[in-house]
C-alpha positions in Angstrom: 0.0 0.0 0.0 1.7 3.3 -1.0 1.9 6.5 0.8 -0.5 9.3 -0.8 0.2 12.5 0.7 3.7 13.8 0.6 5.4 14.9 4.3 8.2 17.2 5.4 9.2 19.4 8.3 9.2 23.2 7.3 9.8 25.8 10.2 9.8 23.5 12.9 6.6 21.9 11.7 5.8 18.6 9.8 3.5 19.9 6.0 1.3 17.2 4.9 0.4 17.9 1.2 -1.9 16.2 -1.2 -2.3 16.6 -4.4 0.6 17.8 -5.3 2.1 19.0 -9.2 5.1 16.8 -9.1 6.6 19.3 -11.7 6.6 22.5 -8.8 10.1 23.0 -7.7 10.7 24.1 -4.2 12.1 27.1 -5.1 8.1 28.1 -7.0 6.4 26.5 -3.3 8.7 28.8 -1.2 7.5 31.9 -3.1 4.1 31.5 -3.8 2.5 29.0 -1.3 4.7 29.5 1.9 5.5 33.1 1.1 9.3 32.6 2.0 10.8 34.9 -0.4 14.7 35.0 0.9 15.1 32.4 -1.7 15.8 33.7 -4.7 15.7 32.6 -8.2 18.9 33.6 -10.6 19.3 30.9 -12.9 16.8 28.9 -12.9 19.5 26.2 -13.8 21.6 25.5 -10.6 24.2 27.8 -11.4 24.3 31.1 -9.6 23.1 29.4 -5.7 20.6 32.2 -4.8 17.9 29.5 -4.3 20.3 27.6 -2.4 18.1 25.8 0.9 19.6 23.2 3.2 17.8 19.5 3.1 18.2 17.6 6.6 18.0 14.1 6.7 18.1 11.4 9.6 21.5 9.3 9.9 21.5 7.2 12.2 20.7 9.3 15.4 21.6 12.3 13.8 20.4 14.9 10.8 22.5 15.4 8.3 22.3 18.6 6.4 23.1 19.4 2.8 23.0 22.6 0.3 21.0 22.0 -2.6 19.5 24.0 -5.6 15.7 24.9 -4.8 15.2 25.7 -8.5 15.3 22.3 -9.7 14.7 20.4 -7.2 10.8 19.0 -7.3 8.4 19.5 -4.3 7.9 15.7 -3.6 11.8 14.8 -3.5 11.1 16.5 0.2 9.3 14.2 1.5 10.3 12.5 4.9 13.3 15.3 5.0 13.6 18.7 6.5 13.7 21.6 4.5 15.4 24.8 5.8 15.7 28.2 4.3 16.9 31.5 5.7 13.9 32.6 7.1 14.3 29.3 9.9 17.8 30.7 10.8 17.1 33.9 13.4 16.8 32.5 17.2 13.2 32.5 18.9 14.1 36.5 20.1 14.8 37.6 16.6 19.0 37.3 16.7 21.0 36.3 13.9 22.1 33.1 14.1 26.1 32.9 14.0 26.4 32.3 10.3 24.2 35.5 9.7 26.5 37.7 12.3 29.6 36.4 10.8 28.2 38.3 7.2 27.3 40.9 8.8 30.9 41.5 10.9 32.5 40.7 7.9 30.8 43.5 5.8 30.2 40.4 3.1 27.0 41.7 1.2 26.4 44.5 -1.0 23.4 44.4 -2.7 22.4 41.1 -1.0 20.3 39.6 -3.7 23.0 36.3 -3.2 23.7 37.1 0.3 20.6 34.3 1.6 21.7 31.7 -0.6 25.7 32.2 0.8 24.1 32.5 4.1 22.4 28.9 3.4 26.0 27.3 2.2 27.6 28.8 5.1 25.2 26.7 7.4 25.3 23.5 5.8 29.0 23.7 5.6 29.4 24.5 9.2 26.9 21.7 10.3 29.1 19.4 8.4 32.5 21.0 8.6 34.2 20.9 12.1 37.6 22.9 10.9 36.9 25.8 8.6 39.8 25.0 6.1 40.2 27.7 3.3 40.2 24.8 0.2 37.0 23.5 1.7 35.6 27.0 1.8 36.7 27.8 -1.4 34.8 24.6 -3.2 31.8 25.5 -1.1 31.4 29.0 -2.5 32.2 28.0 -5.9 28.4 27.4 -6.0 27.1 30.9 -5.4 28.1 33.4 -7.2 28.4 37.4 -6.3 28.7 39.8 -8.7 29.3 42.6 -6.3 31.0 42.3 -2.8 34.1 39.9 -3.7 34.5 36.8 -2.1 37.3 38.0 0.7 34.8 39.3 3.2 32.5 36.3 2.7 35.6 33.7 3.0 36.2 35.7 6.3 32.9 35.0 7.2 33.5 31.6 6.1 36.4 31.0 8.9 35.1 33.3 12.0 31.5 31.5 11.5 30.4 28.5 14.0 27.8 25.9 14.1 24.7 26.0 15.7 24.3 22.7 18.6 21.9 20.0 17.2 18.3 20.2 17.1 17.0 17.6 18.8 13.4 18.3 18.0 13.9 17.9 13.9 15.3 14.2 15.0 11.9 13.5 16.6 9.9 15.4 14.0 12.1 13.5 10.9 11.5 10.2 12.5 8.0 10.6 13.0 7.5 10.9 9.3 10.3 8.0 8.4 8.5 5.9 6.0 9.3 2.2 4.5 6.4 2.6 2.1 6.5 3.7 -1.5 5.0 7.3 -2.5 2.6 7.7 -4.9 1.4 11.2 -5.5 -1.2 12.6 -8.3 -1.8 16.3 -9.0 -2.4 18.3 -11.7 -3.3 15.5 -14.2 0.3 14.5 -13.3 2.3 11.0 -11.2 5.2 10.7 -9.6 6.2 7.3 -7.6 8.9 6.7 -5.3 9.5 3.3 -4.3 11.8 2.2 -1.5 13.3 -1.2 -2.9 14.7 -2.1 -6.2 12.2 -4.9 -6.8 9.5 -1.7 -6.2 11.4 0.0 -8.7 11.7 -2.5 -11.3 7.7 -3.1 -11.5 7.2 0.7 -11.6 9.2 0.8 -14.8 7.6 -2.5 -16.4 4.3 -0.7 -15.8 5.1 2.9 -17.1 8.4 2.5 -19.1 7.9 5.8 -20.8 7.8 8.0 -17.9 11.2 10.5 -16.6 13.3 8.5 -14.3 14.4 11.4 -11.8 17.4 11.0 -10.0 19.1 14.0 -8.7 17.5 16.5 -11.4 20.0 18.3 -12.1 19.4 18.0 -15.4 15.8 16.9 -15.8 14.9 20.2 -13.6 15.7 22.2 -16.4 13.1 20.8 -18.7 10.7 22.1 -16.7 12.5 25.5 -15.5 14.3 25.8 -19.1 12.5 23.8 -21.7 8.8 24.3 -20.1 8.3 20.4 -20.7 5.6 18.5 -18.5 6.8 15.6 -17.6 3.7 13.3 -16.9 4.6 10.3 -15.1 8.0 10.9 -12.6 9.9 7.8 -10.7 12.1 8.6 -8.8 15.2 6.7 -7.5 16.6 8.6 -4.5 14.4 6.4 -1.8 15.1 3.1 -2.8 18.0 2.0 -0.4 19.6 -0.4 -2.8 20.8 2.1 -5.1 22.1 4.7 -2.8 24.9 2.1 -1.4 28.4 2.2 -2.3 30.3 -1.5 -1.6 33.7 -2.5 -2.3 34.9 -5.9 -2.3 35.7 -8.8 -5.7 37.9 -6.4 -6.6 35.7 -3.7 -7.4 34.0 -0.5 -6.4 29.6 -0.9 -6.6 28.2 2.0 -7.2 24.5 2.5 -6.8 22.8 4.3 -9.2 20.9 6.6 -6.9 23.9 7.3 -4.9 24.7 11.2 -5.2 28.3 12.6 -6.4 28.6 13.6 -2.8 28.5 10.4 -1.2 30.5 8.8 -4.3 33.4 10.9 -4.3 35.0 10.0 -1.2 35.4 6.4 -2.3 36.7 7.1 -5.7 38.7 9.9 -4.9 40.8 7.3 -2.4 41.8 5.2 -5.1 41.4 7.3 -8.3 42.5 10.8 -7.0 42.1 12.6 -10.4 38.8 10.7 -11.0 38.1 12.7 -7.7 39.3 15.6 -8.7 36.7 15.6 -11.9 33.8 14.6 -9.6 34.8 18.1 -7.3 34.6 19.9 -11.3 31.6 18.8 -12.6 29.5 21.0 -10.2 29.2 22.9 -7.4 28.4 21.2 -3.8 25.0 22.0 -4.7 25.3 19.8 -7.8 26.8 17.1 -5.8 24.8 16.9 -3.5 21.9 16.2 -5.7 23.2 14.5 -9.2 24.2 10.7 -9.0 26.7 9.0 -11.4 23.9 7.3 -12.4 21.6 9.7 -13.7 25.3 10.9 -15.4 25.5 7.7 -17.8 21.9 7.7 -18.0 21.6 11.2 -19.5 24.6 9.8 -22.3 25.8 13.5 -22.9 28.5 13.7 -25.2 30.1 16.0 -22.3 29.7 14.3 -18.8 32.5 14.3 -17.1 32.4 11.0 -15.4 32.1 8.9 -18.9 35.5 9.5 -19.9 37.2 8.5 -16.2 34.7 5.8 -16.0 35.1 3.9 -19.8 39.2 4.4 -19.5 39.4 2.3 -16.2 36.7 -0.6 -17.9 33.6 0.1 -15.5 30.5 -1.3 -16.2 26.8 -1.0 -15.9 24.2 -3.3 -14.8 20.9 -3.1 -16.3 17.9 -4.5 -15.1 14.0 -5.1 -16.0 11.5 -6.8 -13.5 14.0 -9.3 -12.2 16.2 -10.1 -15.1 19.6 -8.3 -15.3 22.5 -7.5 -17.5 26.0 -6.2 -17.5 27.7 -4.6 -20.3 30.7 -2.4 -20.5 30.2 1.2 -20.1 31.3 1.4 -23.7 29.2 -0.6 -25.0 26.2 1.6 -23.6 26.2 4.5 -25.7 25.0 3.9 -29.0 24.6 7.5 -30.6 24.2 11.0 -29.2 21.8 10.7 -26.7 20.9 7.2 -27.5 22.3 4.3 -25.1 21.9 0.8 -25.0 18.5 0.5 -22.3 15.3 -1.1 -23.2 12.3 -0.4 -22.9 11.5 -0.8 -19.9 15.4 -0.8 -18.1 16.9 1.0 -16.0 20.1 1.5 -14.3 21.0 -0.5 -11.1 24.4 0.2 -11.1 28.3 1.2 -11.8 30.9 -1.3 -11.3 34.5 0.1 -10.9 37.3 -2.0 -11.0 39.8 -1.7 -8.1 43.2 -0.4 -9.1 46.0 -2.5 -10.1 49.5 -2.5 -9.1 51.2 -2.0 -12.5 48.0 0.4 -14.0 48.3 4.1 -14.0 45.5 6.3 -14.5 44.9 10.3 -14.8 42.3 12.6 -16.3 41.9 15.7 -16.8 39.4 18.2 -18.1 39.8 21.2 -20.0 36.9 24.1 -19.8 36.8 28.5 -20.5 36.0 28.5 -16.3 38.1 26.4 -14.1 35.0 25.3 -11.1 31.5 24.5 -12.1 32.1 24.6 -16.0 30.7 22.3 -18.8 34.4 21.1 -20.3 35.4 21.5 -23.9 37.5 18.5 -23.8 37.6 15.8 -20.9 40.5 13.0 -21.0 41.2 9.5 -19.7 43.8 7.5 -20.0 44.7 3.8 -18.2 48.1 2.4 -19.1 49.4 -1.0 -18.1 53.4 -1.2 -18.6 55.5 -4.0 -18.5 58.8 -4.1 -19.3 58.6 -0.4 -20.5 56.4 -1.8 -23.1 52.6 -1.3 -23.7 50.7 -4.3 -22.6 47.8 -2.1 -22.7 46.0 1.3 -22.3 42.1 2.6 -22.8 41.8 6.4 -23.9 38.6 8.5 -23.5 37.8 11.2 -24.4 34.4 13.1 -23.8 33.5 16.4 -26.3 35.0 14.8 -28.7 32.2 12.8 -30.5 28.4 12.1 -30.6 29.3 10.1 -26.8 32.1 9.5 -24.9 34.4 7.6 -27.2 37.7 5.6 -27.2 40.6 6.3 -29.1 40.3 2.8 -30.6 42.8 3.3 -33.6 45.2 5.4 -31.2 45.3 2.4 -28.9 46.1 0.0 -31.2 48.7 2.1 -32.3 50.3 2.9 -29.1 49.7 -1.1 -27.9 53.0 -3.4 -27.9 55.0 -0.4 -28.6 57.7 0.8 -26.2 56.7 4.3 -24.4 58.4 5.9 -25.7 58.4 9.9 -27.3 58.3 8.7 -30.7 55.5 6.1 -29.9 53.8 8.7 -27.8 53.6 10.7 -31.1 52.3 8.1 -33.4 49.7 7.5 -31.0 48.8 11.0 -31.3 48.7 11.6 -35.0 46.3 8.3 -34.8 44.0 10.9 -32.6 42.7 12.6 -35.9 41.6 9.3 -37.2 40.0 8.7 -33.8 37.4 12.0 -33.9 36.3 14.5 -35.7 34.9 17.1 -33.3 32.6 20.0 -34.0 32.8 23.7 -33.4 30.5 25.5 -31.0 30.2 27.8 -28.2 33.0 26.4 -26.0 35.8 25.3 -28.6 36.4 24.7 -32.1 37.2 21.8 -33.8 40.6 22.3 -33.6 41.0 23.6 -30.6 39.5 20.1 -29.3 42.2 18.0 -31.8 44.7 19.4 -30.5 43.6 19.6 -26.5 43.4 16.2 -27.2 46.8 15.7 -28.1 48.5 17.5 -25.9 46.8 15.9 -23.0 48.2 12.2 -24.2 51.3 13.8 -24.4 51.3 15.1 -21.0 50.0 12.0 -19.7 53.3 10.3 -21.3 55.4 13.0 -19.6 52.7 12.4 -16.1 53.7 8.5 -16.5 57.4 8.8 -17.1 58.5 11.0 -14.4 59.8 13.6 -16.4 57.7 16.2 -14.5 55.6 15.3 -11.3 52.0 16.8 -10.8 52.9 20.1 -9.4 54.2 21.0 -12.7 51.6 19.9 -14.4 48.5 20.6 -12.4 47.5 23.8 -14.0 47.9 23.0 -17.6 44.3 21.8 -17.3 42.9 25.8 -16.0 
């Protein structure tokens, strides 16, 4: 039996809402049902972080809070969380809370129109931060952007800033509205189901396999904000506990295909650091927060930055409909631009990442006009396995470069058996312009992409031989 009324805790209260247009953002119910108007729209896209709320959600015996993008974020993804917004941060007397002071001592607003939205990062990241650490504060306002103060007072704010203590009454009130059934929600002549198990999932689909599978949103919000689709029928994957685990063990890293950048990155980053590194580019904390590497493959953009890291190293992807399920290599998935491999009916279950091994070297990087929270012009991966100062083998990726993330199949086979060497390293790059034939648009030419392309497999040769280490290198990518 599935839960019809969609639950949350807003300003200390629990909301019960039926009927409910699964295609409202939160950012649209702040304004015009709850009034709340200290979130602001800018985008529209989960870009600028002027809708930026906090999300709570029980773990374990605690709440754990995260920044997200109230613009694309849909109404019903609240329920059974805690939603926060600026307006919840002044004490019961009307003082600022510490965050807000810090702003304020810090003179770190001008016209203020981003100011709520910094003021909502600077609370999540102090609920979740115990050391204010000038990297970490950096990454955290690369997500909202001010076009007026400069960031130095609001990086001050940043470090003189503290925590508030926990609130013991959002545990009760979260776990009073903890659910273990399924949602199902109509309004507006539209659906949206969230199941909590996979096998819940996997009938959902068989029964409506043309509806949106919603994951993060982060890009299927902007359909709606952007494009002004409606999207009908809505499942979504984030409350089926299954797909938001991350295992390791058979030599491999599991990856669920709900579970957000966020929670990913950690894992990854410990044994593919620059695979890391490209999950910190892709998007703001916002982003990661919400987006999943799942929804990332599933979107097949020629661009997404995880495709490249994730085809060079040999992932693969698990498919499944009602019970049956398949596994094919992530390269295997993307059949044209925007076209993959699913059937009607499929969906993604998830990623699996093989483990690192002792004589394999891997690096990426990505190449974009803006270093943080840019869409890249060119993306690279490259996995080499050496022995005896011979190639035994290596996988190339790159992503911009084609209709879908694509090896560098005759490049490899060029470069395969071959001593690495600078002259191999060379053939293996004029085999590159056999390999793609990229297009021109907004963020590079044609050329520009060939020879990014290039140059990165040669710095991946100098990266792999020693002949300069990554300080030298680190900032070729900016």
């Amino acid at each position: 039996m599935a839960e019809t009324a969609l639950r949350f805790v807003l300003g200390g209260e629990v909301r019960t809402l039926a009927d409910v247009d699964p295609n409202m953002t939160v950012l649209n119910y702040l304004r015009t049902v709850e009034r709340r108007t200290g979130t602001m729209e800018g985008c529209a896209e989960g870009d600028c972080g002027a809708c930026t709320v906090v999300l709570g959600e029980l773990d374990g015996s605690r709440i754990r809070y995260r920044a997200v993008n109230a613009c694309i974020l849909f109404l019903p993804v609240l329920d059974g969380k805690q939603l926060i917004t600026v307006e919840d941060l002044k004490a019961p007397d009307g003082s600022l809370h510490p965050v807000q002071q810090a702003m304020v001592d810090s003179h770190g607003s001008q016209c203020g129109f981003c100011t709520p939205g910094i003021v909502m990062s600077l609370f999540a990241f102090h609920k979740s931060s115990a050391k204010p650490d000038r990297a970490l504060i950096d990454d955290m306002l690369a997500g909202n952007l001010c076009r007026c103060t400069g960031y130095r007072p609001i990086v001050d704010a940043a470090m003189a800033a503290n925590g508030a203590t926990p609130d013991r009454r959002s545990v009760k009130l979260l776990r009073s509205i903890r659910r273990d059934r399924p949602l199902a929600l109509t309004g507006n002549g539209r659906r949206y189901f969230a199941p909590t198990t996979a096998a819940d999932l996997a009938r959902l689909r068989a029964a409506y396999p043309d509806a949106v599978m919603l994951a993060g949103g982060t890009d299927v919000g902007l359909w709606v904000t952007k494009q002004q689709r409606d999207l009908n029928t809505l499942i979504y994957v984030g409350d089926v506990a299954d797909l938001k685990k991350v295992r390791m063990g058979d030599g491999r890293i599991e990856i669920g295909a709900a579970v957000t950048y966020t929670d990913a990155m950690t894992a990854v980053a410990k044994h593919y650091p620059d695979f890391g590194e490209l999950i910190r580019r892709l998007g703001s904390v916002q982003i990661r927060n919400a987006g999943t590497i799942g929804g990332n493959i599933a979107n097949a953009s020629p661009i997404g930055d995880s495709m490249p890291a994730l085809i060079a190293l040999g992932a693969t992807v698990v498919l499944r409909k009602n019970g049956k399920r398949r596994e094919l290599p992530l390269d295997d998935f993307f059949l044209d631009y925007r076209r993959t491999a699913l059937a009607l009916g499929e969906f993604i279950e998830a990623v699996h990442l093989p483990l690192p091994e002792p004589a394999r070297r891997f690096h990426a990087w990505k190449l974009s006009k803006r270093f943080d929270q840019d869409i890249s012009a060119v993306c690279g991966a490259y996995s080499l396995d050496l022995g005896g100062g011979r190639v035994r083998d290596i996988r190339i990726c790159y992503g911009g470069m084609a209709a879908t993330p694509k090896r560098a199949a005759r490049c490899e086979e060029t470069l395969r058996g071959r001593r690495w060497s600078y002259d191999t390293v060379e053939a293996g790059v004029a085999a590159l312009s056999e390999d793609y034939a990229p297009l021109s648009d907004m963020r590079a030419s044609g050329h520009y992409r060939t020879l990014a392309a290039q140059n990165l497999l040669r710095k991946f040769w100098l990266r792999t031989t020693g002949q300069v280490g990554a300080g030298d290198v680190a900032t070729w990518g900016r």
